[in-house]
N, C-alpha and C positions, 0 to 999 in steps of 0.2 A: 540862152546859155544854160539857163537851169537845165530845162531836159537833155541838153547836150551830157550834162556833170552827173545825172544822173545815170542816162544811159553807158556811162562807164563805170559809173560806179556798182552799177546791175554786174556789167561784165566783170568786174572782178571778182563779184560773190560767187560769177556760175564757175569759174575755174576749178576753184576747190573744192567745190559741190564734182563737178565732173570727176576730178582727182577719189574724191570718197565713194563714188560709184562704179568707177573701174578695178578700183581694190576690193569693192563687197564683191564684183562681178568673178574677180579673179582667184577670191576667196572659195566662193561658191564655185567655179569650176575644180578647185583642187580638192573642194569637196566631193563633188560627184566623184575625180579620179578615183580619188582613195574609198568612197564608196563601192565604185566597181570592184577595186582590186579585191576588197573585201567580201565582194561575192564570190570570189573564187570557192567549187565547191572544197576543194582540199582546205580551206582557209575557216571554213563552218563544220568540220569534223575532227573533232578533239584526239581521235587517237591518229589522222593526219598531223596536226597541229605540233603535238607531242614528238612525232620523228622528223617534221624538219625544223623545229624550235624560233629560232629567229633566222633563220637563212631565210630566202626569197628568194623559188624555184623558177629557173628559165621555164617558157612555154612552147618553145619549139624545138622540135627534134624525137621524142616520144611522142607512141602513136598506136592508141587503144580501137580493136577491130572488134567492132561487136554488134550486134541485130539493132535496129532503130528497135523492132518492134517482135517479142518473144513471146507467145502461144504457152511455153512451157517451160514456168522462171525454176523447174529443178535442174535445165540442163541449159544452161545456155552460152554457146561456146565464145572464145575470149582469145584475142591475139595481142599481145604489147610487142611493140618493138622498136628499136631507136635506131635512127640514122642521121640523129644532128653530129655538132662539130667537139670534138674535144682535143687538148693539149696531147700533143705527140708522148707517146708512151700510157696516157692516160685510157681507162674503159671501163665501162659499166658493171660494177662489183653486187651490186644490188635492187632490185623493183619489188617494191611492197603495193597491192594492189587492196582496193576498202572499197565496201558496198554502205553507202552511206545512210542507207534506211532499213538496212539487215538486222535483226534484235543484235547482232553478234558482227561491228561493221570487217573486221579484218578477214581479206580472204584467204591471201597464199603472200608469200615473200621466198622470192627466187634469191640466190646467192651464185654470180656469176664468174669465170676467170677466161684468161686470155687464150687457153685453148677449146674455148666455144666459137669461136672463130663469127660468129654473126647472133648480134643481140636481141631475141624474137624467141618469145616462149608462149603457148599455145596450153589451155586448157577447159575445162567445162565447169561454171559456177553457179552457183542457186541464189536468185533474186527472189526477194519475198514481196514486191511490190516498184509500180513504175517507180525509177531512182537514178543516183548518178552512180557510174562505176570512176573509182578514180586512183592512176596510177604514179607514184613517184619513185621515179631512178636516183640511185646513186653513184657517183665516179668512185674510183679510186683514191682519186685526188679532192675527192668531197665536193663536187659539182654535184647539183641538184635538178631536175627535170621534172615537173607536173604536167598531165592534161587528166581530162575527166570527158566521158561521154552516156547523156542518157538512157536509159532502155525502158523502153514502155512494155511492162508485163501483163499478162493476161490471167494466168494463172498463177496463185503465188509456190514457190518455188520451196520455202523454207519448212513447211507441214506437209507437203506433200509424200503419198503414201508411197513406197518402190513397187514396182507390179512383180506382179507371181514370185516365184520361190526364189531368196535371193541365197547363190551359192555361200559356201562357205567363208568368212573373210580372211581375206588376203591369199586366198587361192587364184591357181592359174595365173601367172602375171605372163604378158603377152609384150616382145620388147621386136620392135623393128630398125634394125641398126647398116648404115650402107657398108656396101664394099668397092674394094679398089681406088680409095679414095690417094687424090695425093697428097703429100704430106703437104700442112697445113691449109690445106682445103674443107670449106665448113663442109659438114654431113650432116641431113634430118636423122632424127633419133626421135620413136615414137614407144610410149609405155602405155598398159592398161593392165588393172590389175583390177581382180573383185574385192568390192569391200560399200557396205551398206551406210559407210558416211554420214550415221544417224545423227543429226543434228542436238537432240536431248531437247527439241520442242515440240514435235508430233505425238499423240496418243494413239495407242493400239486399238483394236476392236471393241477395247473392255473397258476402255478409257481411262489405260493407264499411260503415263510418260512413260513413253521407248528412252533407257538412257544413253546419252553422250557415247558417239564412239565412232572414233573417226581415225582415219589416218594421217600422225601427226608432222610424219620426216620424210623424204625420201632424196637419196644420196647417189650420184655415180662416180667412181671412180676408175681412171686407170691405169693398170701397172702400178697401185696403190697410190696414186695421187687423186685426190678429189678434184671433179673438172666441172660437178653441178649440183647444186643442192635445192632443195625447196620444204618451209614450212609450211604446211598445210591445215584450213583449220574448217571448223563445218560449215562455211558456205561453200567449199567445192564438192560436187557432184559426187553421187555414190559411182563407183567405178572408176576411180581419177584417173584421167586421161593425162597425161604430161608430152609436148611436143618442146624440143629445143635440139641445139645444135651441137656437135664437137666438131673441133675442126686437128685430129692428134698429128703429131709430128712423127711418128714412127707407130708401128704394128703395137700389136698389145690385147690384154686379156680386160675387160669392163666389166667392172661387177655395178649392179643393180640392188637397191635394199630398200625396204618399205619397211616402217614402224609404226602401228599403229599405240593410240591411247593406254594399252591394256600390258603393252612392254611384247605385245608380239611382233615378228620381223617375218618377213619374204627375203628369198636374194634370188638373183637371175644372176649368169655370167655368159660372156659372148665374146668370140674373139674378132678384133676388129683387125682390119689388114689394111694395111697403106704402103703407095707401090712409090 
């Protein structure tokens, strides 16, 4: 009888032993969770951190296109573009993209509206070393979207010298615009413009700092309505490339404007025809 009285009286103790061990278990997995989350890299970069404050960005639906593996971090070309879900009448008003190991992590921050017809903007950025590129959309409606994708550099990108004579800045701007579009049908739209995008961290021959100078805005409008904008800052490429889309309702004249640092400006105009 004794060992009978004990042997239950064993089982009683292991219950709540087992009870305290599936709650440390479940503890510690909701630790790992929140551990992960917290790895997220926009989650460990303070000037990410700062624009999306306490929200909690969905992960799907934004979609960063870029080299696993880049030769040459002054030019390395960059595609964002979303095709998740959003609320009817709702669309992508903004994408701020950060280079999280760049002295300087902010790259560009596009500013978008409903006559871009397809949300996917294309340009060339300077990594200074293997890092995460990491991009976050904004709705209209204040929906939020993050992903981030590595790139393993070879040459760092942010000292690097521009080869031979570099024209004049903010000459020759070169704009490729479709025709015949129908009405509200997206069209690629493709810019380049000269401009030496000096970072203000490279030294010259003499081994002086080349200072800051960059191109800071660049705007299209048309028929006097702004339909694209983007801030620019010196992780993108000397020569900024800009690819994105309008999709216009009716014909119309496009003006093009570049502003760099120094209060100088470019403009391009072209007339866009829709049938």
């Amino acid at each position: 009888m004794r060992s009978f009285r004990f042997a239950r009286h064993h089982a009683s103790r292991r219950g709540p032993l087992r009870s305290l061990t599936h709650a440390a278990a479940g503890l510690a997995l909701a630790a790992l969770a929140m551990s992960a989350l917290a790895n997220e890299p926009w989650q460990r970069l303070d000037a990410a951190q700062s624009l999306l404050g306490d929200s909690e960005p969905q992960t799907q639906g934004l979609t960063l296109d870029l080299p696993h593996v880049s030769e040459d971090g002054s030019s390395v070309p960059l595609t964002v573009s979303f095709a998740g879900e959003l609320d009817e009448g709702d669309y992508i008003e903004r994408i701020d993209l950060f280079a999280n190991a760049n002295p300087s992590p902010s790259i560009a921050t596009f500013h978008l509206t409903p006559l871009g017809g397809k949300t996917e903007v294309s340009t060339r950025i300077r990594l200074n070393e293997t890092q995460q590129v990491i991009a976050i959309a904004t709705s209209q409606q204040g929906e939020r979207f993050a992903t981030a994708r590595e790139v393993r550099v070879t040459v760092s990108g942010c000292l690097m010298r521009n080869g031979g004579e570099m024209p004049d800045p903010l000459s020759n701007p070169r704009v490729s615009i479709p025709s015949g579009l129908a009405a509200g049908e997206p069209g690629e739209v493709r810019t380049l413009i000269n401009h030496p995008m000096e970072t203000g961290l490279r030294e010259d021959d003499d081994g002086n700092v080349v200072p800051r100078h960059i191109v800071e805005r660049f705007s299209v409008s048309l028929n006097g309505d702004t339909v694209f904008e983007a801030e620019l800052h010196q992780s993108v490429s000397a020569n900024p490339y800009l690819r994105f889309f309008l999709a216009p309702q009716e014909s119309g004249e496009v003006e093009f404007t570049w502003q760099d640092d120094s209060g100088e400006t470019a403009r391009h105009v072209a007339e866009l025809d829709v049938t």
